[in-house]
KOLLUM-617798 format. One record per residue (C-alpha): x, y, z. Coordinates in steps of 0.2 Angstrom, whole numbers, plus 5000, padded with zeros to 4 digits. Layout:
% residues N
      X      Y      Z
      X      Y      Z
...
This chain:
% residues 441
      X      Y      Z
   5083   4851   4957
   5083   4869   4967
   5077   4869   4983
   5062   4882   4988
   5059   4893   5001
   5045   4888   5011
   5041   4902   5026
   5030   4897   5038
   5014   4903   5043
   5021   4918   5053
   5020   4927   5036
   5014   4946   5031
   5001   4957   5037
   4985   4955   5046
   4973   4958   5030
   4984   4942   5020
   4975   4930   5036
   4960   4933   5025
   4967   4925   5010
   4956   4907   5007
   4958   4903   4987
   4953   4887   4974
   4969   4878   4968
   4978   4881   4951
   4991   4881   4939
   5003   4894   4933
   4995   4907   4926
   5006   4913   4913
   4997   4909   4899
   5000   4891   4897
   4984   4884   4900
   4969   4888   4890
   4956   4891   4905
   4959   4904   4920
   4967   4900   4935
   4960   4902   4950
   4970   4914   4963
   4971   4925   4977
   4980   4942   4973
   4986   4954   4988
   4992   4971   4983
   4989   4988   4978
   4976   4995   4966
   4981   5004   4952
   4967   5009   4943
   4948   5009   4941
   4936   5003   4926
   4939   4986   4934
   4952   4984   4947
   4968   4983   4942
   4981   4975   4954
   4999   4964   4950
   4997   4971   4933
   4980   4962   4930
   4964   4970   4925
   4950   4961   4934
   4932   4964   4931
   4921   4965   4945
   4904   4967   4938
   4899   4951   4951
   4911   4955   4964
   4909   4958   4982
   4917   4973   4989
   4921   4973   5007
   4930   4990   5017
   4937   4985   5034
   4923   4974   5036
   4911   4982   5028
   4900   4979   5013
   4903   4995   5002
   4906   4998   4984
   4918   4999   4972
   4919   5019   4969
   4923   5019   4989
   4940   5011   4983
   4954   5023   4980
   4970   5021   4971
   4983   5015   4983
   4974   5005   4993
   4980   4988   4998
   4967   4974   4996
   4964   4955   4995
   4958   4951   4980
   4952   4932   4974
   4946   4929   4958
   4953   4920   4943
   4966   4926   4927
   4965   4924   4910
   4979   4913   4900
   4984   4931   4895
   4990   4934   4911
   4982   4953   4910
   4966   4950   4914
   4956   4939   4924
   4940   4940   4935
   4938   4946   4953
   4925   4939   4965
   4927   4947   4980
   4938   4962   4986
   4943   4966   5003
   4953   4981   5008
   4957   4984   5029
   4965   5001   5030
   4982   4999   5041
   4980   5014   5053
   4969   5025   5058
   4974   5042   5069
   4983   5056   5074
   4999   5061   5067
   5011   5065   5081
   5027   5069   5074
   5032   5077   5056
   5051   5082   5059
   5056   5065   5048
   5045   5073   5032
   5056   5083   5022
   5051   5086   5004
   5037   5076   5005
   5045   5060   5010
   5053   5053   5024
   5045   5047   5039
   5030   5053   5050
   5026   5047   5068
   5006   5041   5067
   5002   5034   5081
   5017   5030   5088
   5017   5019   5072
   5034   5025   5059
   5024   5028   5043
   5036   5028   5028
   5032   5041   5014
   5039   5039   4997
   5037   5047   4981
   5024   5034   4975
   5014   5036   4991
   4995   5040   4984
   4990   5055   4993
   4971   5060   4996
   4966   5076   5006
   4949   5081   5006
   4960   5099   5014
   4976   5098   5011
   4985   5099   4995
   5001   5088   4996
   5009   5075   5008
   5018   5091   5014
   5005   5099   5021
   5001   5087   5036
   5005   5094   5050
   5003   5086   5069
   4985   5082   5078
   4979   5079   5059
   4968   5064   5058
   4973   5053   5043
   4968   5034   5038
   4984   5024   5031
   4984   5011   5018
   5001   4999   5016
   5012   4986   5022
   5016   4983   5038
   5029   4975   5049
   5018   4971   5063
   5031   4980   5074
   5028   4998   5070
   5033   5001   5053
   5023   5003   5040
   5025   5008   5022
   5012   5018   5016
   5005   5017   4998
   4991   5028   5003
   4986   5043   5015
   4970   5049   5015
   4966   5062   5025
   4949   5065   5039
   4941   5080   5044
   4935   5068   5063
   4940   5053   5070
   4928   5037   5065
   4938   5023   5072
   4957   5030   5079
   4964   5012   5080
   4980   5002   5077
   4986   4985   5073
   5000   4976   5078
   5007   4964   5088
   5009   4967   5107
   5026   4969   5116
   5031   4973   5135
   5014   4966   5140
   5014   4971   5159
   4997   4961   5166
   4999   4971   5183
   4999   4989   5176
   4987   4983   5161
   4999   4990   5147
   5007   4984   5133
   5017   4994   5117
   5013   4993   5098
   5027   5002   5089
   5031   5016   5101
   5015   5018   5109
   5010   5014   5127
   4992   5004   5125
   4984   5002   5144
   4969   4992   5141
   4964   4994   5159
   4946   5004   5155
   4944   4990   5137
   4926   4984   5137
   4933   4970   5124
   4949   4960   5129
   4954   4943   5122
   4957   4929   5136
   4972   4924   5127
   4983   4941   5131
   4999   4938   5127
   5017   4945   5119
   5017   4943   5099
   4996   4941   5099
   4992   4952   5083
   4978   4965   5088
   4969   4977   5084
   4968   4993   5097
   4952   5004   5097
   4951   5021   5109
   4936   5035   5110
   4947   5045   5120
   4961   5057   5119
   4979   5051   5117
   4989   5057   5134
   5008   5064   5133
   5018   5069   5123
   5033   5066   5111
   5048   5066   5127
   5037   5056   5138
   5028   5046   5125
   5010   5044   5121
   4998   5034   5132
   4982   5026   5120
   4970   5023   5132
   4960   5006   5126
   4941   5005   5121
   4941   4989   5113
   4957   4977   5110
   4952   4963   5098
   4965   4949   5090
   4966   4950   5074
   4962   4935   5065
   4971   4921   5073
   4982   4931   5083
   4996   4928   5070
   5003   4937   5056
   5000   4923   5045
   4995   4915   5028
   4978   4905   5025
   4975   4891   5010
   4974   4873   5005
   4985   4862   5000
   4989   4868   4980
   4983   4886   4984
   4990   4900   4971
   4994   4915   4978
   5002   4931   4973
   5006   4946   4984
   5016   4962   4986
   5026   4965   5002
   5038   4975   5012
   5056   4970   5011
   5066   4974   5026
   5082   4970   5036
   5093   4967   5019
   5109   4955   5024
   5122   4947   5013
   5114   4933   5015
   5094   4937   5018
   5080   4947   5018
   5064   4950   5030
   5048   4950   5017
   5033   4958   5031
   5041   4952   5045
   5045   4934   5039
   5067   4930   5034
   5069   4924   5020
   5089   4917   5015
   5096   4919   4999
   5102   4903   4995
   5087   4892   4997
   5077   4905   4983
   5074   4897   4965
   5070   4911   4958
   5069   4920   4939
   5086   4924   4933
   5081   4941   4928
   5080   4946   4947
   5095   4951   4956
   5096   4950   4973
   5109   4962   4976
   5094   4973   4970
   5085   4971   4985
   5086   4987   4998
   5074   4990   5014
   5058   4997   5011
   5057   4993   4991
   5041   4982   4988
   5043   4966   4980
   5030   4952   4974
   5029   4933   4977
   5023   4919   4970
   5019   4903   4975
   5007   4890   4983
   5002   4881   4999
   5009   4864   5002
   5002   4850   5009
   5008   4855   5027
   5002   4873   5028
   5016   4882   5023
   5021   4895   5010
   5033   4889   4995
   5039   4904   4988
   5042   4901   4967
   5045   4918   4960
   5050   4934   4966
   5049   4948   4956
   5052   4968   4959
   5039   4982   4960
   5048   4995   4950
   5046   5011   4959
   5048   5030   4952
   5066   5036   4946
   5060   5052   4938
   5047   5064   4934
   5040   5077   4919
   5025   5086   4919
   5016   5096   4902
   5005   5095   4891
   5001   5079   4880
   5005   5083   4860
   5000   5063   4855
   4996   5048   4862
   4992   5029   4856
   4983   5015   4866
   5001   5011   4878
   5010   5030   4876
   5009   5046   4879
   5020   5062   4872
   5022   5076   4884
   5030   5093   4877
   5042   5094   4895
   5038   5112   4904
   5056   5112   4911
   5066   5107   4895
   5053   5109   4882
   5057   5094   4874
   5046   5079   4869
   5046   5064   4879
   5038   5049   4875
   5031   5036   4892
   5024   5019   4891
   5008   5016   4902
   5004   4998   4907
   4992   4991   4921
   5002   4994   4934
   5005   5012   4930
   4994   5021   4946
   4979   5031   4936
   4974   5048   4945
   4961   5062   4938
   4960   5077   4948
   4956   5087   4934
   4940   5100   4941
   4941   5117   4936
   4924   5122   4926
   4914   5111   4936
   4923   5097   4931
   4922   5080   4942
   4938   5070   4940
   4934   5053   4935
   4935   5038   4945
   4937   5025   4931
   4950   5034   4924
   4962   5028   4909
   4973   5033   4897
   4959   5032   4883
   4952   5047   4895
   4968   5058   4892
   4965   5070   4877
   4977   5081   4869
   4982   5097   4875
   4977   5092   4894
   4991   5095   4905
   4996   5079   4916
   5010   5076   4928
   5019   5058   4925
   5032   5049   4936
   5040   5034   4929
   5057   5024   4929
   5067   5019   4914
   5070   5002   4908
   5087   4996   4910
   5085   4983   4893
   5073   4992   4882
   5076   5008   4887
   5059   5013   4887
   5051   5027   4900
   5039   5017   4908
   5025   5027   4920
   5020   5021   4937
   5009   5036   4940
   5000   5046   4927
   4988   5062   4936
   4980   5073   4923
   4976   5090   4931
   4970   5111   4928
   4980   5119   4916
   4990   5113   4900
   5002   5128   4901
   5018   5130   4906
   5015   5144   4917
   4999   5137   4925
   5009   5122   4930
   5026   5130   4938
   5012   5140   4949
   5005   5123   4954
   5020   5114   4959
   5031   5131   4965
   5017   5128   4981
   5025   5113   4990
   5038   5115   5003
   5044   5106   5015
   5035   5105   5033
   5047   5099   5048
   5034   5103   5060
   5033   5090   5079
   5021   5088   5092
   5024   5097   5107
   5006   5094   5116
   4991   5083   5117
   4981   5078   5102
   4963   5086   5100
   4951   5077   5110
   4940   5064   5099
């Protein structure tokens, strides 16, 4: 019998602590009533919530934004949430009764000069915020990733470390500071000066009108200010403290019962011949029973995988399956000449050839089509694509079938070739540091 890899509850992110689900089954379509699980990952799409592949209707849902009861058109693409409902036998669909989504980072960006093309890395907070070509980007300003520049104020959606890195799988940019905050977990805690770090940046909680009694290295928080960072990129920047609360338990951890179902998308890190870190937590290579589909040697820092398992009887996590989040190998960009109910044809603007993509659930759905007083849709699908509309796709290739599969599909102004090359022949790169203080608050 293979052995299983339990990790214990030092596991993932401060939003999974939230996950409390009813216990289950497999739901791959065995059983001929849903199984009840809790989901954590990234929503793709809208007309429902469509996370891990799976459409779930949220009619009777509660919605809940970093602690807040909202709705769900306040959701955006890209965003992380924790979602627990049931799945259908199917395995595509299921029902969602409650969503929670807690942002990762909120603040100033400090430092561009690791953004090149888009992509790369950004200093936020003293926080390293990976950028890759799937990161959703929102600016209510700005056009593209590459037009951040430092002092703006952005709100980050991803997977975390706990130690400073973060992958991002949404940026969405502010006009003002709401809440500039950070979570992680405290290192260097110096009780005499009143300081401790989160990534790179100095935290002195001397003036915090909230402090937890049980201050202490590796105590997950979450860091609040109303004032202006101090220093700057030689000397490092000082967050002076409003509010330090733990987060949770204190622990970068995983909540059930014994028999729990859970599912969730992470951050691999650290890759080794013989392990991996999954959001902080190593996890070695021999003790895995895993699909044979999945290749290990696959596995390189910052890719996004998803696991399944359960809860035993002891607390821990028992992981079951680990599959891999494909990510984008290639993009084209034209206007559509046919689709059916799971492709789309696009007539290729730089080769002017006919290329044919697959789009499933977990293809990322973005309208930002508003020219003519349009208002880009937010349950947007591909039923909503129409012929002649000009869309910008991104997608990898199947190393079996061979088929284009999408991970993004973004319908936009303009279904001609000119019209787009005008569009796109406006990003460049932006190298651009901070050499003074942020704006005040």
């Amino acid at each position: 019998m293979s052995n299983k890899t339990v990790l214990s509850k030092t596991l993932l992110a401060a939003t999974i602590a939230m996950l409390s689900a009813c216990g289950g089954s497999d739901s791959n379509g065995g059983g001929q009533a849903p199984v009840s699980k809790t989901t954590v990952g990234v929503i793709t799409g809208f007309g429902s919530i469509y996370v891990n592949g799976v459409e779930y209707e949220t009619d009777d849902a509660s919605i809940d934004i970093d602690g807040v009861q909202s709705i769900e058109t306040q959701l955006g693409i890209g965003d992380v949430v924790v979602l627990q409902g049931s799945v259908n036998p199917d395995g595509l669909t299921g029902t969602a009764t409650a969503v929670s989504s807690v942002d990762e980072l909120e603040g100033y960006v400090l430092d561009m000069s690791g953004l090149v093309g888009g992509v790369g890395s950004v200093n936020i907070m003293g926080q390293t915020v990976t950028i890759n070509v799937d990161t959703v980007f929102d600016g209510d300003t700005l056009a593209t990733i590459s037009d951040l520049t430092a002092n703006d104020i952005v709100e980050v959606s991803g997977f975390s470390d706990g130690n400073g890195g973060i992958l991002a799988t949404r940026i969405e940019t502010k006009d003002a500071a709401e809440d500039v905050e950070i979570k992680g977990l405290i290192t260097g805690l110096d009780t005499e000066a009143m300081k401790f770090t989160i990534g790179s940046l100095t935290i002195d909680y001397s003036s915090a009108s909230d402090l937890p009694a049980n201050l202490g290295n590796d105590l997950l928080v979450e860091v609040k200010t109303d004032s202006a960072l101090t220093g700057d990129l030689n000397t490092g920047f000082v967050m002076i403290a409003s509010k330090v609360e733990v987060e949770d338990d204190g622990d970068i951890e995983i909540d059930g019962d014994d028999g729990d179902e859970i599912e969730m998308q992470g951050l691999v890190s650290d890759v080794t011949g013989s392990s991996f870190t999954f959001n902080g937590q190593v996890v070695e290579f021999d003790s895995l029973d895993i699909d044979d589909n999945f290749n290990v040697d696959s596995l390189t820092d910052g890719m996004l995988v998803t696991i399944e398992g359960s809860i035993d009887a002891e607390g821990n996590f028992t992981v079951e399956e680990i599959e891999e989040d494909y990510s984008t190998e290639d993009e084209v960009e034209g206007s559509v000449v046919s689709k059916t109910d799971t492709t789309v044809t696009i007539l290729d603007n730089e080769t002017g050839t006919e290329l044919t993509i697959l789009v499933n659930n977990n293809t990322r759905m973005i309208d930002e089509q508003d020219d003519d007083g349009l208002t880009p849709l937010h349950f947007f699908s591909l039923a909503d694509v129409n012929v002649g509309e000009f869309v910008e796709v991104k997608f990898y290739t199947d190393e079996v079938s061979g088929d284009k599969i999408a991970t993004e599909l973004e319908r936009d102004d303009g279904s001609s070739s000119t019209e787009a090359e005008t569009e796109t022949e406006t990003e460049g790169e932006d190298d651009s540091s901070l050499t003074g203080t942020p704006a005040e608050i």
